[in-house]
C-alpha positions as CSV (number, residue, x, y, z in Angstrom):
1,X,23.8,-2.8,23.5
2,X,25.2,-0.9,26.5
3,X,27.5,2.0,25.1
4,X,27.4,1.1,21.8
5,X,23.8,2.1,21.3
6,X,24.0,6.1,21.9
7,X,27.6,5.9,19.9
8,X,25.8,4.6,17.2
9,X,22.9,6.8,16.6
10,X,25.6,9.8,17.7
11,X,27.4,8.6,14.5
12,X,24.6,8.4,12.3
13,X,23.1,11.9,13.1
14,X,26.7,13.2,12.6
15,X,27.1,11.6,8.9
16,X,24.1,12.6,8.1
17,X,24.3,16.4,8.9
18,X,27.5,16.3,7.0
19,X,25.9,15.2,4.1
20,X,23.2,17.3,4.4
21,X,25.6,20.4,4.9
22,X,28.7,19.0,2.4
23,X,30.9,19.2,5.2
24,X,33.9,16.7,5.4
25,X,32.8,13.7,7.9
26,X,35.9,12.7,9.1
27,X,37.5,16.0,9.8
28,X,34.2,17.2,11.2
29,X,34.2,13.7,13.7
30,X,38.1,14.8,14.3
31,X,37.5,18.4,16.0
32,X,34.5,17.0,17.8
33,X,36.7,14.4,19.1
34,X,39.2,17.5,20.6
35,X,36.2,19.7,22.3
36,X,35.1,16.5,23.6
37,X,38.5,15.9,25.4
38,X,39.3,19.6,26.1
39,X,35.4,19.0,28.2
40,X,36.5,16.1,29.8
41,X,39.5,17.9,31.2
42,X,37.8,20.9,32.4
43,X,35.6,18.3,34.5
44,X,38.3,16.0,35.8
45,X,39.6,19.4,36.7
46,X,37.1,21.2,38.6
47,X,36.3,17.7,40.1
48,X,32.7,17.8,37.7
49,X,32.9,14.0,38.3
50,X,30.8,15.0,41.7
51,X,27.7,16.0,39.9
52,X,26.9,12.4,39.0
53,X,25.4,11.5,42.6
54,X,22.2,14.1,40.9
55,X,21.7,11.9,38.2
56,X,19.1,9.7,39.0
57,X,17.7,6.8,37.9
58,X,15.0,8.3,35.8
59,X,17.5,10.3,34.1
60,X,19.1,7.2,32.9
61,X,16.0,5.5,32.1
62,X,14.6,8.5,30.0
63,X,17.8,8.5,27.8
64,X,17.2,4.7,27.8
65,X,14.3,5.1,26.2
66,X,14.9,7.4,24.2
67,X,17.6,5.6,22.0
68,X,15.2,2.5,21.9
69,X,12.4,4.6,20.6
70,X,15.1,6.1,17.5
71,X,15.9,2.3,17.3
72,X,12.4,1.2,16.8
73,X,11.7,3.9,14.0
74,X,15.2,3.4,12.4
75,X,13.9,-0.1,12.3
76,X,10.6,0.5,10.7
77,X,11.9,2.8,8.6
78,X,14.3,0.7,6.8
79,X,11.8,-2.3,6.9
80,X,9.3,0.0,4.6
81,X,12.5,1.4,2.6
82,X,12.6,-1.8,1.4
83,X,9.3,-1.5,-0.6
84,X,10.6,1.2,-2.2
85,X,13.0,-0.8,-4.1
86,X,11.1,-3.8,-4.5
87,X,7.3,-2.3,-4.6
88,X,4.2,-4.7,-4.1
89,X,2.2,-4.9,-7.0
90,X,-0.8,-3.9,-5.9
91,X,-3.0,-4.2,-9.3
92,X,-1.9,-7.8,-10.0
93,X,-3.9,-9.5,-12.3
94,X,-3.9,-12.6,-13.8
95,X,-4.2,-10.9,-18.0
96,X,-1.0,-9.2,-16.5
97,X,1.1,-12.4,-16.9
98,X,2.8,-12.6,-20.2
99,X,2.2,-15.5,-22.1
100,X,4.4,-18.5,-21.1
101,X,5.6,-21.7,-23.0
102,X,3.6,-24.4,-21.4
103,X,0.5,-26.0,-23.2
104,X,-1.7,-29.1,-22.3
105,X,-1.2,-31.7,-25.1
106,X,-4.0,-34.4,-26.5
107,X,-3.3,-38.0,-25.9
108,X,-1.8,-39.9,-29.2
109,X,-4.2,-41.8,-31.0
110,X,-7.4,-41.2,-29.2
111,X,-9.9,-38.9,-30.3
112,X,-11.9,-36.3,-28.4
113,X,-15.2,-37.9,-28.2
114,X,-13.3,-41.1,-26.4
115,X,-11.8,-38.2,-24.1
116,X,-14.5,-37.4,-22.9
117,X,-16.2,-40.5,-22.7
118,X,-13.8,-41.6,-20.0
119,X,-13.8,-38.1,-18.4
120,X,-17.2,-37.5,-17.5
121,X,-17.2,-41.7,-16.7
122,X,-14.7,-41.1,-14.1
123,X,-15.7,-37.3,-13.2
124,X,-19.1,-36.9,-14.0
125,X,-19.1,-33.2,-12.7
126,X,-16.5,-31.4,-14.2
127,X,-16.8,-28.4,-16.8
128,X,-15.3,-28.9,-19.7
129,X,-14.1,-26.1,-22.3
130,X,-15.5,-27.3,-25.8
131,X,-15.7,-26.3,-29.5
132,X,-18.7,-27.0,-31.8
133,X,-19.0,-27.7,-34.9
134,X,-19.5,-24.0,-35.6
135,X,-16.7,-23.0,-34.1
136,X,-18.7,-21.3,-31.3
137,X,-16.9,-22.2,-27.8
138,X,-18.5,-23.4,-25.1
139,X,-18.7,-25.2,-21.3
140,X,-20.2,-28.2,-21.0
141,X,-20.5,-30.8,-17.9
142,X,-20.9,-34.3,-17.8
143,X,-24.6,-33.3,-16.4
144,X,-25.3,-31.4,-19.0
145,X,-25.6,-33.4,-22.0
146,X,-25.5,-37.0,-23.7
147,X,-22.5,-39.5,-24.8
148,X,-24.4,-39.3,-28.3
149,X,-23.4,-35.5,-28.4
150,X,-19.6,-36.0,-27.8
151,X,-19.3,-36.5,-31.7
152,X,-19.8,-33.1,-32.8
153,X,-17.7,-31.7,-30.4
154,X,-13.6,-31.0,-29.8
155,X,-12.1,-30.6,-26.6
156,X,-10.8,-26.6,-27.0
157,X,-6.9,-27.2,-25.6
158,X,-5.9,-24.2,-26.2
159,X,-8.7,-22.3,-23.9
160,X,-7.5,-25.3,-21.1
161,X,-3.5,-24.0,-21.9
162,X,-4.6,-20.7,-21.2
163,X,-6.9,-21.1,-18.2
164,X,-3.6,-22.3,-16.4
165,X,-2.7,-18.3,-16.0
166,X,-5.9,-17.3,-15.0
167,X,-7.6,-17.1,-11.3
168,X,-8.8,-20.7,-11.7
169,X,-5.3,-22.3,-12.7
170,X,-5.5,-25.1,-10.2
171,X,-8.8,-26.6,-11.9
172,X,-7.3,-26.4,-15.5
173,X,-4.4,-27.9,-14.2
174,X,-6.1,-30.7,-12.7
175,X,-8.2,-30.9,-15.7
176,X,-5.8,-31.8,-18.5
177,X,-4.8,-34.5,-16.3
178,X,-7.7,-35.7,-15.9
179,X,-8.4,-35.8,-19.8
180,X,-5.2,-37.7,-20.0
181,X,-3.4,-34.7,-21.4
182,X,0.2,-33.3,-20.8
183,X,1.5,-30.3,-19.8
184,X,4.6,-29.8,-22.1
185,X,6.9,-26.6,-21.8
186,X,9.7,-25.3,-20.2
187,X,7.2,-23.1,-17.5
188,X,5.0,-26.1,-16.6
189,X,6.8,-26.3,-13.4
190,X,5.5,-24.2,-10.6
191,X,6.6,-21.0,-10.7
192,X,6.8,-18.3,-7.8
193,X,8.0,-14.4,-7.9
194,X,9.7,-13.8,-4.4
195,X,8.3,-11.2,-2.4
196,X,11.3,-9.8,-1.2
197,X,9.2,-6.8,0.8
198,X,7.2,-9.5,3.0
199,X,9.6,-11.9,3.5
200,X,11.7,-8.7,5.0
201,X,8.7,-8.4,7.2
202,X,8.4,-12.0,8.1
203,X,12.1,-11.9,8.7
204,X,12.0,-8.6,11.1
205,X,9.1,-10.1,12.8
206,X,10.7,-13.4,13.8
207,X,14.0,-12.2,14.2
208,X,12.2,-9.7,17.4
209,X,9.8,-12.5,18.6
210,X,12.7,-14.3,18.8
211,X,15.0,-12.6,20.8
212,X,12.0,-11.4,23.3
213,X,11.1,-15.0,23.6
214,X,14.8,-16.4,24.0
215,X,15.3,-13.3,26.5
216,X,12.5,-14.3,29.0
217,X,14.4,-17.9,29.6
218,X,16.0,-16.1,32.4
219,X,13.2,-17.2,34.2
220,X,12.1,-20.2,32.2
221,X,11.6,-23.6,34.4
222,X,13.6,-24.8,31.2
223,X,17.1,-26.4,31.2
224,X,19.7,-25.8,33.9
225,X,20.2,-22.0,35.3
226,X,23.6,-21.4,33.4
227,X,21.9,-22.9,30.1
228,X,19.2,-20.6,30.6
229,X,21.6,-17.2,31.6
230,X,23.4,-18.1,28.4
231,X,20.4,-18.2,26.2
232,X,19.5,-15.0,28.0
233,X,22.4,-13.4,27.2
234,X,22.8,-13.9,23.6
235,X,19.0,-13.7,22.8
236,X,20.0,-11.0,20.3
237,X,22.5,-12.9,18.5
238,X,20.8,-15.9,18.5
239,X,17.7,-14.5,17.1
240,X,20.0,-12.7,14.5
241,X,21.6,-16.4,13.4
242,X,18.8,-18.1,12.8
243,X,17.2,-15.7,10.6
244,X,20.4,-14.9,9.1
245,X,20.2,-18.5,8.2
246,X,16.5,-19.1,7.0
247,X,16.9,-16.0,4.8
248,X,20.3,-18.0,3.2
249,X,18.3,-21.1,2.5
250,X,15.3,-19.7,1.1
251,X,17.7,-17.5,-1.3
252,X,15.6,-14.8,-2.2
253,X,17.2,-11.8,-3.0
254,X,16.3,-9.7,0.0
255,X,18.9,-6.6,0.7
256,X,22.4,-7.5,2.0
257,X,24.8,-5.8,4.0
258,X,28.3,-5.0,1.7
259,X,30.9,-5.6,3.8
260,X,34.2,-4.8,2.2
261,X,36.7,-7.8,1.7
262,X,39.2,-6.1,4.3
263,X,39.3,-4.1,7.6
264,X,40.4,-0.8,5.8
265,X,39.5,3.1,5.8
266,X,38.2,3.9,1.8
267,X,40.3,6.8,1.8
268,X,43.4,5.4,3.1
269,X,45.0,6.6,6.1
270,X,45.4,10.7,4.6
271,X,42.5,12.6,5.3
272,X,42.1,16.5,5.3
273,X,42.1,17.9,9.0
274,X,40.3,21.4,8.0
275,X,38.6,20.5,4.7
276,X,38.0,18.3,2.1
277,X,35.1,15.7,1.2
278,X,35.0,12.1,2.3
């Protein structure tokens, strides 16, 4: 990031002791702009310029690391800030679902004892929700009792409807199919909630494998060298793009950056020199 990087965090601890102080930002960046100069003079002056030969390169390497290490918790803390706004429902459970329009419907014109005759013909094994006479419900396999019996008994679809929203939804799915039944409703299709937190994590974790991996083909026996130095170079950006992308095709609604439509100051060009809130 060369430069940019200590500009950067400079500017964000400086908005955010304004705010925390109520001090105007702009006027306060505007003065420190003047001492800054007024410095910078006084060392071109006094020939200051000569000290640098004493900075060595630990000293640059220490300040180095320093702004990656704020970069790296910056990083991690907006990853988790994100959970804040869309939490992870930790207590999940599948009674927690509200009930949604999709039931499993009988075949026309066959009864439930010829149901099941086929059923436990073709899948001798499965476990069957059923209602006798009595009303009392029950689970019977194909194992468990005779064709004889099939007569005082009804296939319970509603208990098959619900088991769809339960922790064993793929086996009542699969089992009104296989009873020649039909899911009818306008939820039958699959439905997903999008985790916006992980895929933010999935998204930070490629986006860094990524540009370490693409910045390492420096020295890759891969393509030709100026191939490889360009790769190299714009690891960052590249790694940036293509998760930039996979997050626009997979269109969940993970947190956005608001740009503004044009390159313009909020305020306008008029801001206070002395006072004044931004």
């Amino acid at each position: 990031m060369g430069s940019t990087g200590p500009v950067l965090i400079f500017e964000g601890i400086i908005f955010k002791m304004c705010q925390r102080m109520q001090w105007a930002y702009l006027s306060f960046r505007l003065w420190i702009g003047f001492w800054v100069a007024l410095f910078l003079l006084i060392m071109v002056a006094l020939d200051m310029s000569a000290l640098v030969k004493y900075i060595t390169r630990f000293t640059e390497e220490s300040f180095a690391a320093l702004i990656a290490f704020i970069f790296i918790i910056e990083a991690f803390k907006k990853i988790f800030a994100i959970s804040k706004y869309y939490p992870v429902d930790l207590s999940w459970t599948p009674e927690a679902i509200p009930r949604h329009n999709c039931s499993c419907f009988t075949p026309m014109n066959v009864t439930d004892s010829e149901i099941l005759a086929v059923m436990y013909d073709q899948h001798p094994l499965s476990d069957v929700p059923l209602m006798i006479k009595n009303g009392t419900s029950v689970i019977y396999s194909g194992s468990d009792m005779d064709v004889a019996n099939f007569t005082s008994m009804r296939i319970d679809w509603e208990s098959i409807s619900t088991g769809r929203y339960s922790w064993d939804s793929l086996q009542y799915r699969t089992l009104c199919t296989d009873l020649n039944g039909t899911w009818t409703g306008s939820s039958c299709a699959p439905f997903y909630v999008p985790d916006v937190f992980f895929f933010s994590c999935i998204l930070f974790i490629v986006t860094f494998s990524l540009a370490t991996g693409l910045k390492s083909m420096r020295t890759s026996p891969f393509f030709p060298a100026r191939v490889r130095a360009f790769i190299a170079d714009f690891s960052v950006v590249i790694a940036i793009t293509l998760a930039t992308l996979t997050d626009f095709f997979v269109n969940l609604h993970t947190p956005k950056l608001q740009v503004p439509a044009e390159f313009a100051p909020t305020l306008g060009y008029k801001a206070s020199k002395f006072s004044g809130s931004d």
